[in-house]
C-alpha positions as CSV (number, residue, x, y, z in Angstrom):
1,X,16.4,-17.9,13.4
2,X,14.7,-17.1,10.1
3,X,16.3,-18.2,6.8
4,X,16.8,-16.3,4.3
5,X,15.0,-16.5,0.7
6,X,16.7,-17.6,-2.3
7,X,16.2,-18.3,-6.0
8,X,17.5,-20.1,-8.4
9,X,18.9,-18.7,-11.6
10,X,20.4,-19.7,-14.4
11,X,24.1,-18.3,-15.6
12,X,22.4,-16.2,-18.3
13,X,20.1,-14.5,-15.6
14,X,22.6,-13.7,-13.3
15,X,22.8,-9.4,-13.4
16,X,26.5,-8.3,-12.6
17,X,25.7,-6.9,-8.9
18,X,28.2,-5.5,-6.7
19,X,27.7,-6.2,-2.8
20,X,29.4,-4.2,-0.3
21,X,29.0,-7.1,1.9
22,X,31.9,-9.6,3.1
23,X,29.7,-12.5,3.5
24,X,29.1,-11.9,-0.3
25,X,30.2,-14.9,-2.5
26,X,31.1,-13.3,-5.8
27,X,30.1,-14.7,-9.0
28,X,32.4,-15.3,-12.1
29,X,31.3,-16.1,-15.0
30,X,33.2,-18.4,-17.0
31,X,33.6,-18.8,-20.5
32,X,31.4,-21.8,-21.1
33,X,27.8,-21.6,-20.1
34,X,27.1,-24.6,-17.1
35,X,23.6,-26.2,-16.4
36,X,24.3,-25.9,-12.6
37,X,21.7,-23.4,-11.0
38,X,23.3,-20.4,-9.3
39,X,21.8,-19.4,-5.7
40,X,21.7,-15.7,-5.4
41,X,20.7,-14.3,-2.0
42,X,18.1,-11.8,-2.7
43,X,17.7,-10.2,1.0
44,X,21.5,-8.8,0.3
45,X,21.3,-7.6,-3.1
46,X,22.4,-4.1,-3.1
47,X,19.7,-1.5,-3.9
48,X,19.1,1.9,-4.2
49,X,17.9,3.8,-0.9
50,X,18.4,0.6,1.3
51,X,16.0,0.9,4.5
52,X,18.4,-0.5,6.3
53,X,21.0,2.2,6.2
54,X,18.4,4.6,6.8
55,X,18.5,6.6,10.0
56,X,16.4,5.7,13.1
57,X,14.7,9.2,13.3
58,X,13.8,8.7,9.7
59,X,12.4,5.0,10.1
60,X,10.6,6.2,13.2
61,X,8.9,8.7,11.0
62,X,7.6,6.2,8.7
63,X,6.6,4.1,11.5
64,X,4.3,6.6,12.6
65,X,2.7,8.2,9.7
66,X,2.0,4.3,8.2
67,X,0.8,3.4,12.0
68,X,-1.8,6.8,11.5
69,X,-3.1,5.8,7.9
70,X,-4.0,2.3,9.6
71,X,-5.6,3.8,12.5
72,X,-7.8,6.1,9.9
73,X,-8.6,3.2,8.0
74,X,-10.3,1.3,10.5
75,X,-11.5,4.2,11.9
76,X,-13.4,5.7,8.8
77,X,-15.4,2.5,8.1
78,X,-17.4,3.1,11.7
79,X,-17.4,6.5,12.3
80,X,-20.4,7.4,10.0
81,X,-22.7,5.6,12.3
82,X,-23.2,7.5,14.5
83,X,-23.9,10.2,12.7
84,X,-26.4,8.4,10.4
85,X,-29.4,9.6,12.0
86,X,-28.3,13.6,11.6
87,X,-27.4,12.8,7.5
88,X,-31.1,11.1,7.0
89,X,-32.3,14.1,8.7
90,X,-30.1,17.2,6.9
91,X,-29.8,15.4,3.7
92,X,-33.3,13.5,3.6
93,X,-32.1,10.5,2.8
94,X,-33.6,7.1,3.6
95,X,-31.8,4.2,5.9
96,X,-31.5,2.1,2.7
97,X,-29.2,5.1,1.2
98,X,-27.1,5.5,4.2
99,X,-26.9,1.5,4.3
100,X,-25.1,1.6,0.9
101,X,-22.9,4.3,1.2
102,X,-21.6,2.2,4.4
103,X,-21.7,-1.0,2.3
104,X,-20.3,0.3,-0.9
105,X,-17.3,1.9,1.5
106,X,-16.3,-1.2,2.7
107,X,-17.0,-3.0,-0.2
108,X,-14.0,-0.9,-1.8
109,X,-11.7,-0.2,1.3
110,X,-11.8,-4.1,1.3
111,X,-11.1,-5.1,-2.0
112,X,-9.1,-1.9,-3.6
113,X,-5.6,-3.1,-1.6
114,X,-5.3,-5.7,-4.1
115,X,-5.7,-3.4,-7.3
116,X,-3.0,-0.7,-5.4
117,X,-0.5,-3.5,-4.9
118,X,-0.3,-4.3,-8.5
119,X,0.3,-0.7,-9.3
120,X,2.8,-0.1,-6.5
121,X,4.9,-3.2,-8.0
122,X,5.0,-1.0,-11.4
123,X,4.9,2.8,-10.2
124,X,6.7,2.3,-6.6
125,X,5.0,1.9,-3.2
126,X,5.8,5.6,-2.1
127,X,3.9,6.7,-5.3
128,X,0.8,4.7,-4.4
129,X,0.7,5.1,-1.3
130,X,0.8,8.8,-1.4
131,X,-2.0,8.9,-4.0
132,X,-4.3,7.0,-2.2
133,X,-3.9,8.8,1.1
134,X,-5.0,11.7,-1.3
135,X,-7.3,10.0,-2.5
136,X,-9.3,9.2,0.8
137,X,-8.6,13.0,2.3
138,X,-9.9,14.4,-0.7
139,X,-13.5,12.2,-0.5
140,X,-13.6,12.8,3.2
141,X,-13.1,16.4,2.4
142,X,-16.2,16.2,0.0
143,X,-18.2,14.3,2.3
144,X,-18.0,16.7,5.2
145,X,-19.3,20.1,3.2
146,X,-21.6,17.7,0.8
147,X,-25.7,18.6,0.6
148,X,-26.9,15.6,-1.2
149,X,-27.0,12.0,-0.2
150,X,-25.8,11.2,-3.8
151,X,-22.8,13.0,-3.4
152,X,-22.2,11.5,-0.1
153,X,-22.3,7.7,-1.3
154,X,-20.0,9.1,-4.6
155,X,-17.8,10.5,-2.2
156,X,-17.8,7.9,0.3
157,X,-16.8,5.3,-2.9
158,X,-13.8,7.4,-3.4
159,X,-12.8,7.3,0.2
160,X,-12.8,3.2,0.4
161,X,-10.7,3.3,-3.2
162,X,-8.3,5.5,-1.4
């Protein structure tokens, strides 16, 4: 059975948090400060919109629509290829050019997580996530009605930073 994760806090850190939970040990604070450490349980601290009261039709939901954007994601980083042939053709565009935009595409889609999980600890995961699924629809949007291989490769940049 998994433990559960604890820190360690000192009296004057301690917020006032009310817990709906019996197994709950309620904190007091006494009149004189102490040096002992207070362990507070953070996997039942009370929050606001709680997943786990949500509804199953509702975390089903999630499941799927998060399942999607990871299916699209490891889809979009392979499914110029074969197609590369066609862009050199329309858009006269050398192998070298199609090269990057594939390169600088994953280049981004594998190193832009870490710069959207700093701002999704600030702004809120929903937030984030929302704005780079908008992000990525609106390159690929671009990149399917675009007539230059420069646009493509810009375009293509936005889709790995979304």
């Amino acid at each position: 059975m998994a433990q559960s994760q604890t820190t360690t806090l000192t009296p004057i850190e301690v917020p006032d948090v009310e817990s709906p939970s019996t197994h709950a040990q309620k904190h007091t604070p006494s009149s004189k400060l102490s040096n002992e450490p207070i362990i507070l349980d953070i996997e039942h601290t009370a929050v606001e919109n709680d997943p786990r009261i949500w509804s199953d039709a509702r975390k089903t939901a999630i499941l799927v629509v998060i399942s999607g954007a990871s299916v699209i994601a490891g889809l979009s980083a392979n499914i110029q290829n074969p197609a590369n042939a066609q862009i050199e053709r329309q858009l006269h565009a050398s192998s070298g050019e199609i090269s990057l935009s594939v390169s600088l595409f994953i280049l981004l889609q594998g190193n832009f997580p870490v710069i959207w999980s700093v701002i999704s600890e600030i702004k809120g995961r929903k937030l984030v996530y929302l704005f780079s699924v908008g992000l990525f629809t609106l390159g690929s949007a671009i990149v399917a009605v675009s007539r230059s291989i420069g646009l493509v490769i810009g375009m293509r940049i936005l889709q790995g930073a979304g």
